[in-house]
N, CA, C and O atoms as a GROMACS GRO file, in nm:
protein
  464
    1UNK      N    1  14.860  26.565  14.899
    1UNK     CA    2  14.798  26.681  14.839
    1UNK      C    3  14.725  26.764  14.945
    1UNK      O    4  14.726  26.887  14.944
    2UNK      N    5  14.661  26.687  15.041
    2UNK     CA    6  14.626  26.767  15.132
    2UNK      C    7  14.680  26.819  15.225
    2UNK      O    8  14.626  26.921  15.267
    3UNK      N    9  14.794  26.776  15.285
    3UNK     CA   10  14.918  26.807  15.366
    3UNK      C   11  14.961  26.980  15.284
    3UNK      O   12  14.967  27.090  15.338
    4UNK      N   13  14.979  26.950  15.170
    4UNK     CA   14  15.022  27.103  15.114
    4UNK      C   15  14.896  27.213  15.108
    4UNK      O   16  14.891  27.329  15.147
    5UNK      N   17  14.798  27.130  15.045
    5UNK     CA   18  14.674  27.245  15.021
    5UNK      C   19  14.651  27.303  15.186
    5UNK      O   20  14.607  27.417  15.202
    6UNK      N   21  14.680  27.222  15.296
    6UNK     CA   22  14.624  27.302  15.432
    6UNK      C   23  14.776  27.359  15.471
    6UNK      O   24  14.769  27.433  15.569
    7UNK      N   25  14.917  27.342  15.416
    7UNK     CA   26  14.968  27.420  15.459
    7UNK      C   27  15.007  27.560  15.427
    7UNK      O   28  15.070  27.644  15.492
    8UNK      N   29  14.947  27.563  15.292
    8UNK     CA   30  14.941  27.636  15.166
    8UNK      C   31  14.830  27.768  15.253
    8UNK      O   32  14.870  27.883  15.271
    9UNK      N   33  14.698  27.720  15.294
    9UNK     CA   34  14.604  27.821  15.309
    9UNK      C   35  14.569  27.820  15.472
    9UNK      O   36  14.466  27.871  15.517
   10UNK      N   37  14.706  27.734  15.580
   10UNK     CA   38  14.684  27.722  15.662
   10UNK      C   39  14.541  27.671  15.749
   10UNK      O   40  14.479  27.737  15.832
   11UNK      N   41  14.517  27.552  15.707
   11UNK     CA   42  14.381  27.480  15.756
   11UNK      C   43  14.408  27.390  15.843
   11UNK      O   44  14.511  27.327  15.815
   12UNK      N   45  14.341  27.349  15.966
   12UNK     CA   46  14.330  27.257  16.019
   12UNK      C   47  14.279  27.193  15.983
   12UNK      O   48  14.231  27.216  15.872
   13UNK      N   49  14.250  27.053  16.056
   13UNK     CA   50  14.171  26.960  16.019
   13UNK      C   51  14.001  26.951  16.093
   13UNK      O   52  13.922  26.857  16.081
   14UNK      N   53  13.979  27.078  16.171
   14UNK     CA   54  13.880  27.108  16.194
   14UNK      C   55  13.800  27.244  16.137
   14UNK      O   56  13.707  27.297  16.197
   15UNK      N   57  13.838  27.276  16.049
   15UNK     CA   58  13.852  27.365  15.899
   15UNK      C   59  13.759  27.283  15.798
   15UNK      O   60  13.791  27.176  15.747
   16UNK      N   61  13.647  27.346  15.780
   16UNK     CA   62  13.552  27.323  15.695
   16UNK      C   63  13.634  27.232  15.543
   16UNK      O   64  13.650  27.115  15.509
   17UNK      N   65  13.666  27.366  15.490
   17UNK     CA   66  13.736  27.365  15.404
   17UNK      C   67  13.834  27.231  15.386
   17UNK      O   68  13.814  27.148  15.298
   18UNK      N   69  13.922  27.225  15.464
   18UNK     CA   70  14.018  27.113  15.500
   18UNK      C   71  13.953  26.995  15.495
   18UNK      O   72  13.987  26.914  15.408
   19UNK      N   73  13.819  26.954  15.612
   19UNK     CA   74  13.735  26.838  15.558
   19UNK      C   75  13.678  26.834  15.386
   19UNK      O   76  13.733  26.757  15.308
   20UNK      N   77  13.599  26.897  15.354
   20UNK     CA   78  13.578  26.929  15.262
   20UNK      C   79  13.696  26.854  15.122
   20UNK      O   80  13.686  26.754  15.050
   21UNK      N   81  13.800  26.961  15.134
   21UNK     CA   82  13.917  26.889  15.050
   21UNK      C   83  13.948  26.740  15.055
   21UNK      O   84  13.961  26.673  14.952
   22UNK      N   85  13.959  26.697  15.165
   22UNK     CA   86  13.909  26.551  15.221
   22UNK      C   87  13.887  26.450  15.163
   22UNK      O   88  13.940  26.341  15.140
   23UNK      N   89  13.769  26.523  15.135
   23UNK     CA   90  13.653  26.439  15.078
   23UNK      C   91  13.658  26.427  14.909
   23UNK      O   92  13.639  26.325  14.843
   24UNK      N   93  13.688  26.555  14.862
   24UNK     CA   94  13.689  26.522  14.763
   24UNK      C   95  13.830  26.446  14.701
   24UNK      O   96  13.840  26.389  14.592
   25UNK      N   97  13.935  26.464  14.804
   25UNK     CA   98  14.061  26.402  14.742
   25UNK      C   99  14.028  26.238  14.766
   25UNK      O  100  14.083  26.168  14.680
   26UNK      N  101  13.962  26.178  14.850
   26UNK     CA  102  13.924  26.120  14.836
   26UNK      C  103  13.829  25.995  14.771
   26UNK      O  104  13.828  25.872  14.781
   27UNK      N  105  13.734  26.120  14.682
   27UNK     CA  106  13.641  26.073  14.580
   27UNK      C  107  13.756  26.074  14.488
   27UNK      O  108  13.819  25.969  14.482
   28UNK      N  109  13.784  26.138  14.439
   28UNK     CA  110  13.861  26.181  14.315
   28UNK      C  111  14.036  26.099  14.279
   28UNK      O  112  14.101  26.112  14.175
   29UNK      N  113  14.062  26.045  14.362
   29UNK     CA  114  14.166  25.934  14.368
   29UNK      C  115  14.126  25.801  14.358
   29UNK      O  116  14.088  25.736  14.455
   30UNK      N  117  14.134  25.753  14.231
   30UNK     CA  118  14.115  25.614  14.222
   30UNK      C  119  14.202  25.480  14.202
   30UNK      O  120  14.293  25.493  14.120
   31UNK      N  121  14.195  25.404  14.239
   31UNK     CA  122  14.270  25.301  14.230
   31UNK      C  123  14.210  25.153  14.153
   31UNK      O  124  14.160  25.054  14.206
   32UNK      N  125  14.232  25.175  14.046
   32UNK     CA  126  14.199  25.043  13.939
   32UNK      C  127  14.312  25.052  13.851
   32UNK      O  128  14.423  25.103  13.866
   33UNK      N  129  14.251  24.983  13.741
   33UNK     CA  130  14.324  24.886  13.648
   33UNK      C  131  14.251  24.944  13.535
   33UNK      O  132  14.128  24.949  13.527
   34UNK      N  133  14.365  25.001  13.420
   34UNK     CA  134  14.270  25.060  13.289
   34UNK      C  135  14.255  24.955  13.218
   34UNK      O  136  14.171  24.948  13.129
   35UNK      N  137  14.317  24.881  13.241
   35UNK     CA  138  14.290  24.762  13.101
   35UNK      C  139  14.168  24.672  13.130
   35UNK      O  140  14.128  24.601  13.037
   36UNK      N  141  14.081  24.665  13.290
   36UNK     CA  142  13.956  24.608  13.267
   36UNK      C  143  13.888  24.737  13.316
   36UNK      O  144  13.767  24.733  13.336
   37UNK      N  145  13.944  24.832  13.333
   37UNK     CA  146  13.865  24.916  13.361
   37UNK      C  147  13.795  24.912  13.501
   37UNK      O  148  13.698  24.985  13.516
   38UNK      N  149  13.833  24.839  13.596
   38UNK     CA  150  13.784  24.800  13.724
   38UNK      C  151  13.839  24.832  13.850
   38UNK      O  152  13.954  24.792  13.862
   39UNK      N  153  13.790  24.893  13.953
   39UNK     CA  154  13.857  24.900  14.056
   39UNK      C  155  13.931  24.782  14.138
   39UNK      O  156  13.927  24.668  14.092
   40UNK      N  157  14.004  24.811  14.270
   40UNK     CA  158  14.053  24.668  14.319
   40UNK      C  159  13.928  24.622  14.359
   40UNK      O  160  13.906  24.509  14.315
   41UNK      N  161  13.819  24.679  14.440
   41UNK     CA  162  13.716  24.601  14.476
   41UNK      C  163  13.585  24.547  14.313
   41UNK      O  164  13.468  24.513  14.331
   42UNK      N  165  13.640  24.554  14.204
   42UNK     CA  166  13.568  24.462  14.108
   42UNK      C  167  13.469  24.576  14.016
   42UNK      O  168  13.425  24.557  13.903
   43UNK      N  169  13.450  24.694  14.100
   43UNK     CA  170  13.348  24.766  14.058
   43UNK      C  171  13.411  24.827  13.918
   43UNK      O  172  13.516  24.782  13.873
   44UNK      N  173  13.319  24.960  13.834
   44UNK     CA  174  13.394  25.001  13.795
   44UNK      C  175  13.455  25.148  13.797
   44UNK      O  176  13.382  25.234  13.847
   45UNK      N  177  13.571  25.184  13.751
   45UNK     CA  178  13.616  25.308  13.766
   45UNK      C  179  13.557  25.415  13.715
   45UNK      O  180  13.516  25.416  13.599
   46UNK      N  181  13.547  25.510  13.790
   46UNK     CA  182  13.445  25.608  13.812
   46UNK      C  183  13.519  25.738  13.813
   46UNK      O  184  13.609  25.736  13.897
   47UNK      N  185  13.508  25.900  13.714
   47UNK     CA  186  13.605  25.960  13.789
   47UNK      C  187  13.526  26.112  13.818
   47UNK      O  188  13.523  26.186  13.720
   48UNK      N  189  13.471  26.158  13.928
   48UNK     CA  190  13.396  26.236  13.961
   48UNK      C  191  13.485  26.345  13.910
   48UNK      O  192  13.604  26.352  13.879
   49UNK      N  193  13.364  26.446  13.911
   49UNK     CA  194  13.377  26.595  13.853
   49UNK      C  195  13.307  26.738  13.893
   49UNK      O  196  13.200  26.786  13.857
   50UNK      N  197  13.399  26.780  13.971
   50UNK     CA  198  13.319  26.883  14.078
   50UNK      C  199  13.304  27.029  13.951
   50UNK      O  200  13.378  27.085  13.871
   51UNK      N  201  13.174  27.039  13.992
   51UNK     CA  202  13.192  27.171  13.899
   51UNK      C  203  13.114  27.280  13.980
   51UNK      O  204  13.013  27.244  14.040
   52UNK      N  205  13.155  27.408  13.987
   52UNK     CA  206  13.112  27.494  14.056
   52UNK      C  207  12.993  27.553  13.960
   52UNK      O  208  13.016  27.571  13.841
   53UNK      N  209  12.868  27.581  14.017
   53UNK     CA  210  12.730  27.620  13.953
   53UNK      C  211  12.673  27.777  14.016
   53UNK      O  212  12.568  27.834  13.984
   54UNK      N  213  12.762  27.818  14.098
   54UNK     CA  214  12.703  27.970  14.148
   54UNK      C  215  12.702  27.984  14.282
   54UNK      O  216  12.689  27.898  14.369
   55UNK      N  217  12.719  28.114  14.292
   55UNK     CA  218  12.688  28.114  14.447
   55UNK      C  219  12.715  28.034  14.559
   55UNK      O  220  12.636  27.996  14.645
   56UNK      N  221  12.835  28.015  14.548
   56UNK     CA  222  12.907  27.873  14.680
   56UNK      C  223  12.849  27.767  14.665
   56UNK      O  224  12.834  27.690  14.759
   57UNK      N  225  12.818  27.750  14.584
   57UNK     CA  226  12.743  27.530  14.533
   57UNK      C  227  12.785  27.510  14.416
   57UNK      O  228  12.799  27.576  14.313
   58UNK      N  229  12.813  27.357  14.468
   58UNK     CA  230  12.884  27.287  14.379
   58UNK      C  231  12.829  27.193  14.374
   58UNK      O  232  12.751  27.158  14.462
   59UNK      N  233  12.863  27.100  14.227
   59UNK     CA  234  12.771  26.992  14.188
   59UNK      C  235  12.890  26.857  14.135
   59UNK      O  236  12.966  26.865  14.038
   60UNK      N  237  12.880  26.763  14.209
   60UNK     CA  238  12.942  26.614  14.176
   60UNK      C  239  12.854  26.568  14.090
   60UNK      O  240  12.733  26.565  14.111
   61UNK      N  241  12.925  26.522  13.967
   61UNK     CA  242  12.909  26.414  13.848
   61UNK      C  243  12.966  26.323  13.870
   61UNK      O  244  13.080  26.341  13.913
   62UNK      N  245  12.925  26.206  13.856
   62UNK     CA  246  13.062  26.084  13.821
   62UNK      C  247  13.032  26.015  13.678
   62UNK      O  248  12.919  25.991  13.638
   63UNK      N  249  13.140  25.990  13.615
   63UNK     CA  250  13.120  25.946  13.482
   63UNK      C  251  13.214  25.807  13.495
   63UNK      O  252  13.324  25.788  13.547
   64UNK      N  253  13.122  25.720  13.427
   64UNK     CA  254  13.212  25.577  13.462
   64UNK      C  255  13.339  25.566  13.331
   64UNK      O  256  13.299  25.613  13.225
   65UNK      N  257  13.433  25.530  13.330
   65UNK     CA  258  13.559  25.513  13.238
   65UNK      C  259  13.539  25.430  13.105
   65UNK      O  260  13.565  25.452  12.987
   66UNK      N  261  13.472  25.308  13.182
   66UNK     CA  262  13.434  25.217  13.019
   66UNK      C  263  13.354  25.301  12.943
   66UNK      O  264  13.372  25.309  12.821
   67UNK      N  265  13.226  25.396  13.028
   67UNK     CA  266  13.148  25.444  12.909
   67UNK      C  267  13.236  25.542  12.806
   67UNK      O  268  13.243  25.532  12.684
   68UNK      N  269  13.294  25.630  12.885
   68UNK     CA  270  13.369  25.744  12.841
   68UNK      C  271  13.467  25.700  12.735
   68UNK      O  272  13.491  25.760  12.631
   69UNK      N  273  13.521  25.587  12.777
   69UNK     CA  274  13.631  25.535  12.614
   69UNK      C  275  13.600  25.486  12.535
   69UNK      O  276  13.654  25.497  12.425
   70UNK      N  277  13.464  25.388  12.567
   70UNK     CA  278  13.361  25.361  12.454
   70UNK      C  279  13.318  25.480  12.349
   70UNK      O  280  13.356  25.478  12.232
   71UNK      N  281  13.241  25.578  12.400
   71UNK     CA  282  13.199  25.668  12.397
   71UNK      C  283  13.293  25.774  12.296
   71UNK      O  284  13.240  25.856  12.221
   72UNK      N  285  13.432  25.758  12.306
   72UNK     CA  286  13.521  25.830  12.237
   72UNK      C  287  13.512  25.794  12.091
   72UNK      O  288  13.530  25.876  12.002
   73UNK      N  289  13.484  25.661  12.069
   73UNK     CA  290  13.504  25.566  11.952
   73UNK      C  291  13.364  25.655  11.856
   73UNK      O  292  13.394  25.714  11.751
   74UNK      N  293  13.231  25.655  11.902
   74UNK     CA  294  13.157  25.765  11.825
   74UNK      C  295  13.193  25.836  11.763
   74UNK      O  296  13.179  25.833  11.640
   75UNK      N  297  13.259  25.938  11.836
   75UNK     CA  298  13.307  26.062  11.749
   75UNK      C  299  13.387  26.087  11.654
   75UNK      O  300  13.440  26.191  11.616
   76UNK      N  301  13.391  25.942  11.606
   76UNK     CA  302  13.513  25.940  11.514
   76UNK      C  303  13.466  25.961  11.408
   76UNK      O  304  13.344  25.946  11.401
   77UNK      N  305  13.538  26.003  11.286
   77UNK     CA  306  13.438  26.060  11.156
   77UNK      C  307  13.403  25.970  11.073
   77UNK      O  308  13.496  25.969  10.992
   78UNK      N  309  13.340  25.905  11.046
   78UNK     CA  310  13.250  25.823  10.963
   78UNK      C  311  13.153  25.744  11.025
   78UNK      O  312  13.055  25.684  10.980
   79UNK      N  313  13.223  25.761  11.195
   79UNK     CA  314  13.093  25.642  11.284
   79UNK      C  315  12.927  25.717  11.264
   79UNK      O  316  12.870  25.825  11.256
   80UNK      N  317  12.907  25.581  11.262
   80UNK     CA  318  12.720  25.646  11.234
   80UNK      C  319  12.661  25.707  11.362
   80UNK      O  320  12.542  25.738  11.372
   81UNK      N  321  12.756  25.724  11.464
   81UNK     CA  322  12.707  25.816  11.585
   81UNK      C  323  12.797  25.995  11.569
   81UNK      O  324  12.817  26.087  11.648
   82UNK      N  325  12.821  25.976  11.458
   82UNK     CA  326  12.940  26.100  11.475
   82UNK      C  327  12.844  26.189  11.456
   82UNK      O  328  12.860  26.239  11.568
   83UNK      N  329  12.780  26.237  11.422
   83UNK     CA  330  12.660  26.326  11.437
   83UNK      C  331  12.590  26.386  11.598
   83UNK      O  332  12.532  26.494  11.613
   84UNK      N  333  12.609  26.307  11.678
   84UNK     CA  334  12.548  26.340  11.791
   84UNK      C  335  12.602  26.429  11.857
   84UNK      O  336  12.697  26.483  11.801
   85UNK      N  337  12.569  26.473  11.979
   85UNK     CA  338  12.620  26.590  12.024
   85UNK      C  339  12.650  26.516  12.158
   85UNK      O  340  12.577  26.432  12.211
   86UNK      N  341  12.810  26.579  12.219
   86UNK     CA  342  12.822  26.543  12.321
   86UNK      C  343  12.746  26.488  12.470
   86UNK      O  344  12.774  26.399  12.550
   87UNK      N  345  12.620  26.601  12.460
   87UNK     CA  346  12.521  26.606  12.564
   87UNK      C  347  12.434  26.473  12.529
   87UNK      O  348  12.358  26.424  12.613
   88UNK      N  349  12.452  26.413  12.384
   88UNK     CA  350  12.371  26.299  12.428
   88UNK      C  351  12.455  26.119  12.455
   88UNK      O  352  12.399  26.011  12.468
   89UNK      N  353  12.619  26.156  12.455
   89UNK     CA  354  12.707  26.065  12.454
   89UNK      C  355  12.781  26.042  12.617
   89UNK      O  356  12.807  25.937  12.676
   90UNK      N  357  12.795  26.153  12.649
   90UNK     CA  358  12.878  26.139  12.791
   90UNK      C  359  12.778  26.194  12.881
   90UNK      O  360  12.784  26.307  12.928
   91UNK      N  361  12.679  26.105  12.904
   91UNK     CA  362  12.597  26.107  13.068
   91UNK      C  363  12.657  26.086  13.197
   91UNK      O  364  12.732  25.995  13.229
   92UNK      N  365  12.627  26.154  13.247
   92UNK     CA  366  12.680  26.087  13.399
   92UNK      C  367  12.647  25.990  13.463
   92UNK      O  368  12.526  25.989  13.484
   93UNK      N  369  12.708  25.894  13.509
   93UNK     CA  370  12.646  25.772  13.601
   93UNK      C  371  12.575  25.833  13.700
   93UNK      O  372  12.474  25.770  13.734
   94UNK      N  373  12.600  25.964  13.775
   94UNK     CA  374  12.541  25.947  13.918
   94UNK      C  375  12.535  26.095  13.909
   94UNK      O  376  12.643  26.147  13.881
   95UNK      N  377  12.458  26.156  13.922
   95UNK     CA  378  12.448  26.344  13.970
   95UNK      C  379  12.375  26.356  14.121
   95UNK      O  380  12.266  26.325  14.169
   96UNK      N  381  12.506  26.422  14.169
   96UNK     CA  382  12.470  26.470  14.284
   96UNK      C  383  12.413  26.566  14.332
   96UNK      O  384  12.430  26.665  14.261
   97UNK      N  385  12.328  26.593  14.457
   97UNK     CA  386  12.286  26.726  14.457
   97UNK      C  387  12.356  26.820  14.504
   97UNK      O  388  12.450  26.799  14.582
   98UNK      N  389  12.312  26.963  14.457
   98UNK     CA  390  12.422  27.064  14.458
   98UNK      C  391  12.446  27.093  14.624
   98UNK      O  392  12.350  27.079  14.700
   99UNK      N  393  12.579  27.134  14.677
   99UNK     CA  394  12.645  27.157  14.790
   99UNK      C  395  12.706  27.229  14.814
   99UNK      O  396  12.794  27.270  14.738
  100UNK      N  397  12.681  27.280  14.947
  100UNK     CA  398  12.824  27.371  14.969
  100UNK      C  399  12.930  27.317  15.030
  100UNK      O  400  12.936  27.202  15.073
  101UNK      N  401  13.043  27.424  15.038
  101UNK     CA  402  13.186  27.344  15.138
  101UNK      C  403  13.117  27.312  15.260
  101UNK      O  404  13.146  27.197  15.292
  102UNK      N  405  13.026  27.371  15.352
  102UNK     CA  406  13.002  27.308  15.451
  102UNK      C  407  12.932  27.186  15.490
  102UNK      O  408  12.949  27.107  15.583
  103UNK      N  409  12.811  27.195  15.353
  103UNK     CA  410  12.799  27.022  15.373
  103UNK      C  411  12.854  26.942  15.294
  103UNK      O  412  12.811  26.828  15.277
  104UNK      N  413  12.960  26.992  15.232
  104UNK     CA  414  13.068  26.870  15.157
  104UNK      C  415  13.184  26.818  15.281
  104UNK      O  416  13.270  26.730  15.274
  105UNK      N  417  13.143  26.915  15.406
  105UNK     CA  418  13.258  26.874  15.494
  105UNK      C  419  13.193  26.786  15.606
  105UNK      O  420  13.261  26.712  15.678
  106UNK      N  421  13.063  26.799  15.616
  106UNK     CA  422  12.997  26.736  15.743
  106UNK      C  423  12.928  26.602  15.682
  106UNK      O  424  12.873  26.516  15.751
  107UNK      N  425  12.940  26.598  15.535
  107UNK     CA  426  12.937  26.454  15.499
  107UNK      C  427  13.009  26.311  15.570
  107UNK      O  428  13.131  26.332  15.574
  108UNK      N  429  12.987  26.217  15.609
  108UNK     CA  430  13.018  26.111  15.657
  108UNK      C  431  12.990  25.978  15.617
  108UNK      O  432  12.881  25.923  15.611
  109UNK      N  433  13.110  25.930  15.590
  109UNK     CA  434  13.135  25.832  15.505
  109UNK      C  435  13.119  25.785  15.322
  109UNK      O  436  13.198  25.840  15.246
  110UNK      N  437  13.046  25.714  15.280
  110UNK     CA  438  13.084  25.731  15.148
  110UNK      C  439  12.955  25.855  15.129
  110UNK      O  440  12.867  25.901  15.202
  111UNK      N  441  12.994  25.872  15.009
  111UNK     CA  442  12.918  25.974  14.917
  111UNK      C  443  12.774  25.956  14.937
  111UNK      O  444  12.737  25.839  14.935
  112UNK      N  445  12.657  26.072  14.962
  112UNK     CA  446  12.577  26.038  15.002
  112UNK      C  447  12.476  26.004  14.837
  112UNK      O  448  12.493  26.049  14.724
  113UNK      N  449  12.385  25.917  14.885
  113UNK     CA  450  12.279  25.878  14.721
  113UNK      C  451  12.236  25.969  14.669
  113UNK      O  452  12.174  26.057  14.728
  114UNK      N  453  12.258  25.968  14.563
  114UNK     CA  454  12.198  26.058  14.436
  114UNK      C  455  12.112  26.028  14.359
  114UNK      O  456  12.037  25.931  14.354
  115UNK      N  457  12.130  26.166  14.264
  115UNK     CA  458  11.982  26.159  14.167
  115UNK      C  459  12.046  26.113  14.068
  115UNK      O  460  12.147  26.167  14.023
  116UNK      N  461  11.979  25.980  14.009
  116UNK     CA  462  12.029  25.979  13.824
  116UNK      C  463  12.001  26.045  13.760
  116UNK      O  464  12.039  26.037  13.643
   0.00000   0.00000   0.00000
């Protein structure tokens, strides 16, 4: 994916941008198992969510998978949670602070700690 996206907008790999993409193809590719819901290293699957908030910053969510399919089962019509409103069912595990492409590219190594 990244091979095309930098040949697509012509990026190197010393291209903000290009790191940047990186990183997030990186976050955003996971490798587990839906049926325990777990990554290969045991943890669990996680699937971040970049959302753009204004002005060149952007904000990482990660929402873990068990909660989210749990979580689906609520909304079903007669559950005694079907009443609630999304905003109080699908929290994010981890909110990151807001960023731009340039420090989404000069990031190093895993994801840096966040705010719950």
């Amino acid at each position: 994916m990244l091979e095309v996206l930098s040949d697509y907008l012509r990026l190197t790999p010393e291209d903000d941008l290009y790191r940047a993409a990186s990183r997030v193809l990186a976050s955003n590719l996971v490798h587990g198992d839906a049926l325990t819901m777990k990554t290969a290293d045991g943890e669990p699957i996680t699937f971040a969510e970049w959302g753009y908030i204004g002005k060149g910053r952007f904000q990482r969510r990660d929402f873990r998978l068990d909660i989210l399919t749990g979580a689906s089962a609520f909304n079903a019509e007669g559950s005694l949670f079907a009443g609630l409103g999304s905003h109080e069912i699908f929290k994010p595990a981890r909110t990151y602070p807001p960023m731009r492409i340039k420090d989404l590219a000069d990031q190093n190594g895993p994801a840096s700690k966040a705010a719950a």
